[in-house]
C-alpha positions as CSV (number, residue, x, y, z in Angstrom):
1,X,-52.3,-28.7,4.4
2,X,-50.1,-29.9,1.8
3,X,-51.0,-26.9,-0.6
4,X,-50.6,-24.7,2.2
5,X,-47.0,-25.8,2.7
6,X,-46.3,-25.7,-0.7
7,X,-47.6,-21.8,-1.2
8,X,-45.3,-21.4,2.1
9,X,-42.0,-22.5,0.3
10,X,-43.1,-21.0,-3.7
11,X,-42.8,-17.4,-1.3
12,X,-40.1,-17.6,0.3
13,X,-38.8,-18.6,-3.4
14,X,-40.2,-15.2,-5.1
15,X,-39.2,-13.2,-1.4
16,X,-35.5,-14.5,-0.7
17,X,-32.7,-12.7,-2.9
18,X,-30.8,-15.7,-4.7
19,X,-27.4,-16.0,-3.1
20,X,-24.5,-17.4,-5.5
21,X,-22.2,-19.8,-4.1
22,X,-18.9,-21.3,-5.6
23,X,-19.1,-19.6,-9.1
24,X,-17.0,-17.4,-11.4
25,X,-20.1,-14.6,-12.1
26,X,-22.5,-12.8,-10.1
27,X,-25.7,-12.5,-11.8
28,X,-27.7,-8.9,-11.5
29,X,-30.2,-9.8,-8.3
30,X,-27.8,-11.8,-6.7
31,X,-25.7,-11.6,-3.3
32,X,-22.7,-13.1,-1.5
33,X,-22.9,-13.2,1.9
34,X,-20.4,-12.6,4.9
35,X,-21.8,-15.8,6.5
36,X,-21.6,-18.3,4.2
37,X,-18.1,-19.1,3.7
38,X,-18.9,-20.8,0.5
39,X,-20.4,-17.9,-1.1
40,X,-17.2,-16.7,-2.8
41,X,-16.4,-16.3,-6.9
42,X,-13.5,-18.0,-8.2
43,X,-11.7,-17.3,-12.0
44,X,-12.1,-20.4,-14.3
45,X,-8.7,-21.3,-14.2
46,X,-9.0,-21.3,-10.3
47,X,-6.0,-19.4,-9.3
48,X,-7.4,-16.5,-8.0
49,X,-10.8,-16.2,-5.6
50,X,-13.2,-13.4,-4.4
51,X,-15.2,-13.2,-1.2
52,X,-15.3,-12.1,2.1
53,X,-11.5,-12.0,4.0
54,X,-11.1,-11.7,7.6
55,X,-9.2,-8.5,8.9
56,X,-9.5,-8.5,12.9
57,X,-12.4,-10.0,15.2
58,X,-15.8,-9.7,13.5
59,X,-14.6,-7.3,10.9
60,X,-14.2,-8.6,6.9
61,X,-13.3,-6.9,4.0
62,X,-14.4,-7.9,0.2
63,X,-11.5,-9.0,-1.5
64,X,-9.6,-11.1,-3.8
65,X,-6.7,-13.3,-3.4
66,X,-4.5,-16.6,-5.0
67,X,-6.5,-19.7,-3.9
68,X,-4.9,-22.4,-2.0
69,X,-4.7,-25.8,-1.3
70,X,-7.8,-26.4,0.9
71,X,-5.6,-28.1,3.6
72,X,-3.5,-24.7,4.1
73,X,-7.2,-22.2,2.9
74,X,-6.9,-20.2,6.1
75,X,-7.3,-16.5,5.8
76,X,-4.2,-15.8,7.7
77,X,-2.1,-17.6,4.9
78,X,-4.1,-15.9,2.3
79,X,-2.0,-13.5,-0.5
80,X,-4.1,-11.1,-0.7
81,X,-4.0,-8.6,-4.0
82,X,-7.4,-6.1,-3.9
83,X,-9.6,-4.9,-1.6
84,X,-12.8,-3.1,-1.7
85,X,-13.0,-1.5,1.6
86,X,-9.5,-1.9,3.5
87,X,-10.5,1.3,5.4
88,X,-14.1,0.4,6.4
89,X,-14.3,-2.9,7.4
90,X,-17.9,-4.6,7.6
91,X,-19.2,-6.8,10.4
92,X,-19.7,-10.5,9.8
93,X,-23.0,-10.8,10.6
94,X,-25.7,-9.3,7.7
95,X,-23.1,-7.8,5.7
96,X,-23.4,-8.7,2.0
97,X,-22.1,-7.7,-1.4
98,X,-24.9,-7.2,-3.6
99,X,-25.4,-6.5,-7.4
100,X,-28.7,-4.5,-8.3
101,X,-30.7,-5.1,-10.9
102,X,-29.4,-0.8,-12.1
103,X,-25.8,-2.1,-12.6
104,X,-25.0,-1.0,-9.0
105,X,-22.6,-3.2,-7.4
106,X,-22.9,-2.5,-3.8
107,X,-21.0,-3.8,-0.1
108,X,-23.7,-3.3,3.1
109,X,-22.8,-3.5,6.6
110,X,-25.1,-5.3,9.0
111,X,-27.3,-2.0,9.4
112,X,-27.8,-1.9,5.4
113,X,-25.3,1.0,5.2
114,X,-23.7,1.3,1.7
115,X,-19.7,0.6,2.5
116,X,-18.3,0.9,-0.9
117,X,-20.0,1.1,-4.1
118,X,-18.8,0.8,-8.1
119,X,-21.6,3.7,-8.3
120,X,-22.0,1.9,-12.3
121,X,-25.8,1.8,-14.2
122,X,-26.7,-0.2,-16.8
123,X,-29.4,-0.3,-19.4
124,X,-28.8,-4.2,-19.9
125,X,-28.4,-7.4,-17.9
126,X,-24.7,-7.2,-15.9
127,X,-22.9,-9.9,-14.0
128,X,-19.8,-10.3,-12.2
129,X,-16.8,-11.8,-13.1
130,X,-13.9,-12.9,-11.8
131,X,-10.6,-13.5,-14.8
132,X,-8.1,-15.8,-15.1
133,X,-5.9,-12.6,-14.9
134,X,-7.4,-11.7,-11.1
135,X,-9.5,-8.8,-12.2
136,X,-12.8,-8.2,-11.1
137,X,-14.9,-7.1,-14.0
138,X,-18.8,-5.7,-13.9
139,X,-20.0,-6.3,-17.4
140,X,-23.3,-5.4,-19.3
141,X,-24.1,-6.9,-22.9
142,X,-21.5,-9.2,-23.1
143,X,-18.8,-6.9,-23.1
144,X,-19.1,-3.7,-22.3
145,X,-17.1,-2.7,-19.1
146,X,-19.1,-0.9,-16.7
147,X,-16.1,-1.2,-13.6
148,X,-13.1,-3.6,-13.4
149,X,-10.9,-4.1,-9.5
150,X,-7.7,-3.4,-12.2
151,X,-8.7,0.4,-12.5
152,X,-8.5,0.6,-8.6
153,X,-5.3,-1.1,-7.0
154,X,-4.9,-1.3,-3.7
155,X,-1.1,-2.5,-2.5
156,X,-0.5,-4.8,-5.2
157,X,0.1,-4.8,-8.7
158,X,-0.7,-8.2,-10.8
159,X,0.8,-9.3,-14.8
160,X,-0.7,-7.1,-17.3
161,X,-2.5,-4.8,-15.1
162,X,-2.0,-1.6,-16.3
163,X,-0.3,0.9,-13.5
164,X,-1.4,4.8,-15.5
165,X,-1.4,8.1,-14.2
166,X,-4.6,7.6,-12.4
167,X,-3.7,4.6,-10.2
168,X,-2.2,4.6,-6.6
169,X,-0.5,1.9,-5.0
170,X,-0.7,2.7,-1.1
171,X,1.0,0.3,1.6
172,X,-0.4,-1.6,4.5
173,X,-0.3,0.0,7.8
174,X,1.3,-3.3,9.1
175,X,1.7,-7.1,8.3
176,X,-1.7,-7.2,10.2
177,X,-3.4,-4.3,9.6
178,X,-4.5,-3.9,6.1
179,X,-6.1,-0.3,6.1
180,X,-4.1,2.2,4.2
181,X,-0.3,2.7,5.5
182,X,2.1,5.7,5.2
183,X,4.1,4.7,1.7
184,X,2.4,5.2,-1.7
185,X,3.7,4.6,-5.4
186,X,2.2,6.8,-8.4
187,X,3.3,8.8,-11.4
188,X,4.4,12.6,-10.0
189,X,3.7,15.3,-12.1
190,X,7.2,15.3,-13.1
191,X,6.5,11.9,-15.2
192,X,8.6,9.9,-13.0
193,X,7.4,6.6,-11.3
194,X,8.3,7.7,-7.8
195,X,7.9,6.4,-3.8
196,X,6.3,8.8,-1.5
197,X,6.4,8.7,2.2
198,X,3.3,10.5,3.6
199,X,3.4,10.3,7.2
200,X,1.0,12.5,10.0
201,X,2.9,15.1,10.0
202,X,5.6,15.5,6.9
203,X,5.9,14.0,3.6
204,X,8.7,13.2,1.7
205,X,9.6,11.6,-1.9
206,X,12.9,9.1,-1.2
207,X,12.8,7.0,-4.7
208,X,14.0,7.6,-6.7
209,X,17.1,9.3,-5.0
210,X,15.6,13.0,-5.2
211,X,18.8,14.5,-4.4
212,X,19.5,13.1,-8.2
213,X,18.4,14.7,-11.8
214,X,16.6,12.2,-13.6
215,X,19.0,11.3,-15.8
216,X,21.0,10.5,-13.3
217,X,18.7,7.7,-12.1
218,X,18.4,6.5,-15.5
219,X,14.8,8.1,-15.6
220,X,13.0,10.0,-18.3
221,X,10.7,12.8,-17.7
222,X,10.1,13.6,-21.2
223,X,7.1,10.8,-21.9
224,X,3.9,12.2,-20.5
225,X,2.0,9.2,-21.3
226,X,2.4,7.8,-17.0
227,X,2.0,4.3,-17.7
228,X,3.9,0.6,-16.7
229,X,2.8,-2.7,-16.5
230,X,4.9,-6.4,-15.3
231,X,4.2,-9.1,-17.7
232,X,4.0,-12.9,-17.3
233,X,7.1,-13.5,-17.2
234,X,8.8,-11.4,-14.8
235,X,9.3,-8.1,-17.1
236,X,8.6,-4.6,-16.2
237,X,8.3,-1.8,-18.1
238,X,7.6,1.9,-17.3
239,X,7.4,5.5,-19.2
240,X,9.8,6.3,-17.3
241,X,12.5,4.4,-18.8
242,X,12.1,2.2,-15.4
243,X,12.8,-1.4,-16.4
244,X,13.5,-4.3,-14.8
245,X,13.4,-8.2,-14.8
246,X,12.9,-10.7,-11.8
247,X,15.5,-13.1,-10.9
248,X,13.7,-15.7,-12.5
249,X,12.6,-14.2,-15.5
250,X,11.4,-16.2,-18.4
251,X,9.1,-18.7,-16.1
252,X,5.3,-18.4,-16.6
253,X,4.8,-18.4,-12.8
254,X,2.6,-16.5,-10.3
255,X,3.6,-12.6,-9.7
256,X,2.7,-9.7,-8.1
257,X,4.5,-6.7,-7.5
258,X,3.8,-5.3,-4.1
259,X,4.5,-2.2,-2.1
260,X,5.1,-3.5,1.3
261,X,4.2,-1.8,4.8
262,X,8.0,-1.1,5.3
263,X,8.2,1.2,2.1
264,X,10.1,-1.1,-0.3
265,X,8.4,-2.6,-3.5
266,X,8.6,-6.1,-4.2
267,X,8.3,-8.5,-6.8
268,X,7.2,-11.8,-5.6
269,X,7.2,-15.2,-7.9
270,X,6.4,-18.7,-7.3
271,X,5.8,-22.1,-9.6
272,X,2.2,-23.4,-8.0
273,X,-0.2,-22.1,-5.4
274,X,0.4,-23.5,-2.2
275,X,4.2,-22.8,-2.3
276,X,6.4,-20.0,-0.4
277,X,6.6,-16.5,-2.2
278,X,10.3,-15.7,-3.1
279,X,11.3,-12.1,-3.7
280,X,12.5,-11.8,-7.4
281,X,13.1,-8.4,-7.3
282,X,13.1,-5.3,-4.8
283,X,13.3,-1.5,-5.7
284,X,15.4,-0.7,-2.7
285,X,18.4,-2.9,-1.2
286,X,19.3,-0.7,2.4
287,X,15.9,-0.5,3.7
288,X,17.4,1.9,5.9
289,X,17.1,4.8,2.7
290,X,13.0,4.4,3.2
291,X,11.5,7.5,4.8
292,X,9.9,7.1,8.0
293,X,10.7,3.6,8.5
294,X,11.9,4.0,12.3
295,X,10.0,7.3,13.1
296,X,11.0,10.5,14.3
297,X,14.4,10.8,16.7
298,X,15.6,7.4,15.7
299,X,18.8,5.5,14.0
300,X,18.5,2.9,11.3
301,X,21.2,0.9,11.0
302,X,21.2,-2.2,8.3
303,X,23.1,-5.4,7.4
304,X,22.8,-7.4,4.4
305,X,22.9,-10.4,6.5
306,X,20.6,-9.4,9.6
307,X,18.4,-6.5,7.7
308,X,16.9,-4.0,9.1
309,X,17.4,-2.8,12.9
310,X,15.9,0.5,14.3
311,X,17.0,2.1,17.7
312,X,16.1,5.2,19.6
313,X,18.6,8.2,20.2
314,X,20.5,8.5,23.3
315,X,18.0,10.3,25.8
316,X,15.4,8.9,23.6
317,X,12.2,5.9,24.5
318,X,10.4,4.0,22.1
319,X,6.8,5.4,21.7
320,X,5.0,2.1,20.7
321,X,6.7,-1.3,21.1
322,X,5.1,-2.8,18.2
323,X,5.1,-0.4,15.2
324,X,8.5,2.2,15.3
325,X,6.6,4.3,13.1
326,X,6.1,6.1,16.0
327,X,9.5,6.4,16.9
328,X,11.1,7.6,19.8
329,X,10.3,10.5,22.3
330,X,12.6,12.3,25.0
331,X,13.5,11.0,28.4
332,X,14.0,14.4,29.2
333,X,12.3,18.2,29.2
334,X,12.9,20.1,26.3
335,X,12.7,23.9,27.0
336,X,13.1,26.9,24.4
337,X,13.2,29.8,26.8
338,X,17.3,30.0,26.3
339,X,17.8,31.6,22.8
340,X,21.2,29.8,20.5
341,X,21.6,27.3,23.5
342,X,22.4,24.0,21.9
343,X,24.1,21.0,21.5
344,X,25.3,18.1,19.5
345,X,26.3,14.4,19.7
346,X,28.8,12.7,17.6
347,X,27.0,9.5,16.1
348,X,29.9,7.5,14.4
349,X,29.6,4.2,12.3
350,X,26.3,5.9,10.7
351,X,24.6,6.7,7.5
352,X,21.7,8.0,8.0
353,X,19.6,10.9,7.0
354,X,19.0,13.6,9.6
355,X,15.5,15.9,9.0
356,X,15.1,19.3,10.7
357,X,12.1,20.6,11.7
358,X,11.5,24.4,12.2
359,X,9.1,26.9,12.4
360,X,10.2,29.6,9.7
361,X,12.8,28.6,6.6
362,X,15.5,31.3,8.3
363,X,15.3,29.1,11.1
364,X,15.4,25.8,9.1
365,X,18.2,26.5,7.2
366,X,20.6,27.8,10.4
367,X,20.0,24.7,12.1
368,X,21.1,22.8,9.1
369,X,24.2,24.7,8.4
370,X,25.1,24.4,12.5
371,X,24.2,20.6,12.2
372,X,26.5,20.0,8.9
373,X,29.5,22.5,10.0
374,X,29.4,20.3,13.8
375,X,29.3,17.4,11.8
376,X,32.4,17.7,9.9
377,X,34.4,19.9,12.1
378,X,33.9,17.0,15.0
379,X,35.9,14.6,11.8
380,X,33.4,11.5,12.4
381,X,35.4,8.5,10.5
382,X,32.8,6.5,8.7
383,X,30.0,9.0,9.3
384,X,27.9,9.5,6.3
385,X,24.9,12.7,7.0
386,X,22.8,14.0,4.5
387,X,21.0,17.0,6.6
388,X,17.1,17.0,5.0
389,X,15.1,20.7,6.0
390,X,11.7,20.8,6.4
391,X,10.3,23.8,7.4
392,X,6.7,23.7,8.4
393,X,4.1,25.8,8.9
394,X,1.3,24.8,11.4
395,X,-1.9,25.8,9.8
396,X,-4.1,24.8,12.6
397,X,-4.2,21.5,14.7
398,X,-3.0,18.3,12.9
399,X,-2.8,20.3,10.0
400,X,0.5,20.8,8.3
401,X,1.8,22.3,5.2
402,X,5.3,21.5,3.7
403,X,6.8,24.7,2.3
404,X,10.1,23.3,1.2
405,X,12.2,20.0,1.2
406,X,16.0,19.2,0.4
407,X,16.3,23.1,0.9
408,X,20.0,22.2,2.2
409,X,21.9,19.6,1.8
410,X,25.1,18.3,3.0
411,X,27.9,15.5,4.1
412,X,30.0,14.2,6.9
413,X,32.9,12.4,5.8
């Protein structure tokens, strides 16, 4: 009987993939597990750990974030900086992230789907490892990098992680919701780094000011090579001619330069984990200059003091009480049948940025001009309008193409 038992546990031995637990390396063979909460990779320093994060009820996503003190280690108060499959959550039971014995690293959802994969072979013995610096690195004879979390950024960029012209950062949807949001930082093709606001229905670049030549925003366009990167110590440093330094500069502290769900980027610094993240530095001051960031048939009013406040237009609801990216919709019936029949209201105390909306350019551009000339003939004291054009052309349902942007432009003094 005793023998018996004992060729009962030497199978489930050989049968049983090895789970790793509380390491800073994945072995090829190996697993972590959504349901062990202990099966999670941490860099040797300790400052940074990898595992499964918690995004809504039963739904995780692989990623890595700055460890904590245990007493305050709950995934809501988590920083996280990289995630592996913020737009494809996996369930908690079952799912596991596995590295095959081809090089393959590889995240399965409870039915053994493949979520998200590195897609890497190797001819050698790789493992999984998680740096001091918080990248995630799949190696193969020592050294070799077959796939590294650094190459693929999510919303955050960390010290002397390079940002090239192959790498997008791309927002939140909300402080909640981690799937991909609306805002987006990259390299253009004009060489600049540069903010984009790509909404459901119309995109739009708003940093730097567009409305500017480069020089004129102390940019460069002239160095192809697309590349930045924030040091240690609080310096950043783009292609660009894009430089900055945090408030703090000089202290080796934890960073990471963020682009927020609201549009603005962020550098965030503190001494030691466990303490309160303190904004060093921020691209954009008025929050109100962010595309998008009240929705369609909205006002964004801001105060240094108070910060940001969105309302809806007169004759004008809120769509969705908890995110204004929606923004507002009419109290009233809007009809088209009555050709040139229109009408404006005088907004004052305001500096905002109007967008027009039109089916044909002709179209576009008569509104604007009709929009500008009522703005300055009505003599608005302390009314500041820049009158954006977008004329779009509805392909087919939900599908949109932006012909032309900034086609007029003008001011209400």
């Amino acid at each position: 009987m005793g023998t018996l038992f004992l060729i009962f546990l030497l199978s489930l031995a050989i049968h049983s993939p090895p789970s790793s637990s509380t390491s800073d390396s994945l072995s090829r063979g190996s697993s972590l597990s959504v349901e062990k909460p202990e099966d999670v990779l941490f860099s040797a320093d300790g400052v940074f750990t990898a595992g499964f994060h918690q995004v809504g009820n039963n739904s995780f996503c692989f990623a890595i974030w700055f460890t904590e003190p245990s007493i305050s280690d709950h995934y809501r108060n988590r920083t996280v900086v990289w995630m592996a499959n913020r737009d494809q959550p996996v369930n908690g039971k079952r799912s596991k992230l596995s590295l095959q014995k081809t090089g393959n690293l590889i995240l399965t959802d409870a039915g053994q789907s493949i979520v998200w994969a590195t897609t890497t072979t190797s001819p050698s013995p790789a493992h999984l490892s998680l740096q001091n610096s918080g990248n995630l690195i799949l190696l193969h004879s020592g050294s070799v990098v077959l796939w590294q979390s650094f190459d693929s950024p999510t919303d955050t960029l960390l010290p002397l992680q390079p940002f090239t012209r192959k790498a997008t950062l791309i927002s939140t949807r909300s402080q909640s919701n981690f799937s991909s949001g609306f805002y987006k930082l990259f390299f253009n093709n004009d060489n600049l780094l540069r903010l984009l606001f790509d909404g459901l229905e119309i995109s739009s670049v708003y940093w730097p000011d567009p409305s500017r030549v480069s020089w004129d925003n102390e940019r460069s366009t002239y160095n192809n090579s697309r590349n930045a990167m924030l040091d240690s110590l609080g310096s950043f440093i783009s292609s660009d001619n894009l430089t900055f330094l945090s408030a703090d500069y000089g202290a080796e502290w934890q960073r990471r330069l963020r682009i927020d769900f609201d549009g603005n980027v962020r550098l965030y610094s503190r001494e030691n984990s466990g303490e309160k993240w303190v904004v060093s530095w921020q691209a954009i001051s008025d929050s109100c200059m962010i595309h998008g960031i009240c929705g369609a048939n909205s006002v964004c009013s801001y105060d240094p003091g108070f910060g940001r406040k969105c309302s809806c237009l007169p004759g004008y609801q809120i769509r969705n009480h908890i995110d204004w990216s929606f923004g507002c919709e009419p109290q009233f019936n809007l009809s088209y049948t009555k050709v040139n029949e229109s009408s404006f209201l005088k907004l004052s105390q305001v500096s905002s940025l109007v967008t027009i909306i039109a089916p044909t350019k002709i179209a576009a551009m008569e509104s604007a001009r009709a929009y500008a000339w009522t703005c300055i003939t009505a003599g608005g004291s302390n009314t500041h309008l820049t009158v954006e054009v977008v004329y779009i052309h509805a392909t087919r349902r939900r599908s949109y193409e932006v012909v032309a942007d900034r086609i007029y432009k003008d001011t209400c003094i």
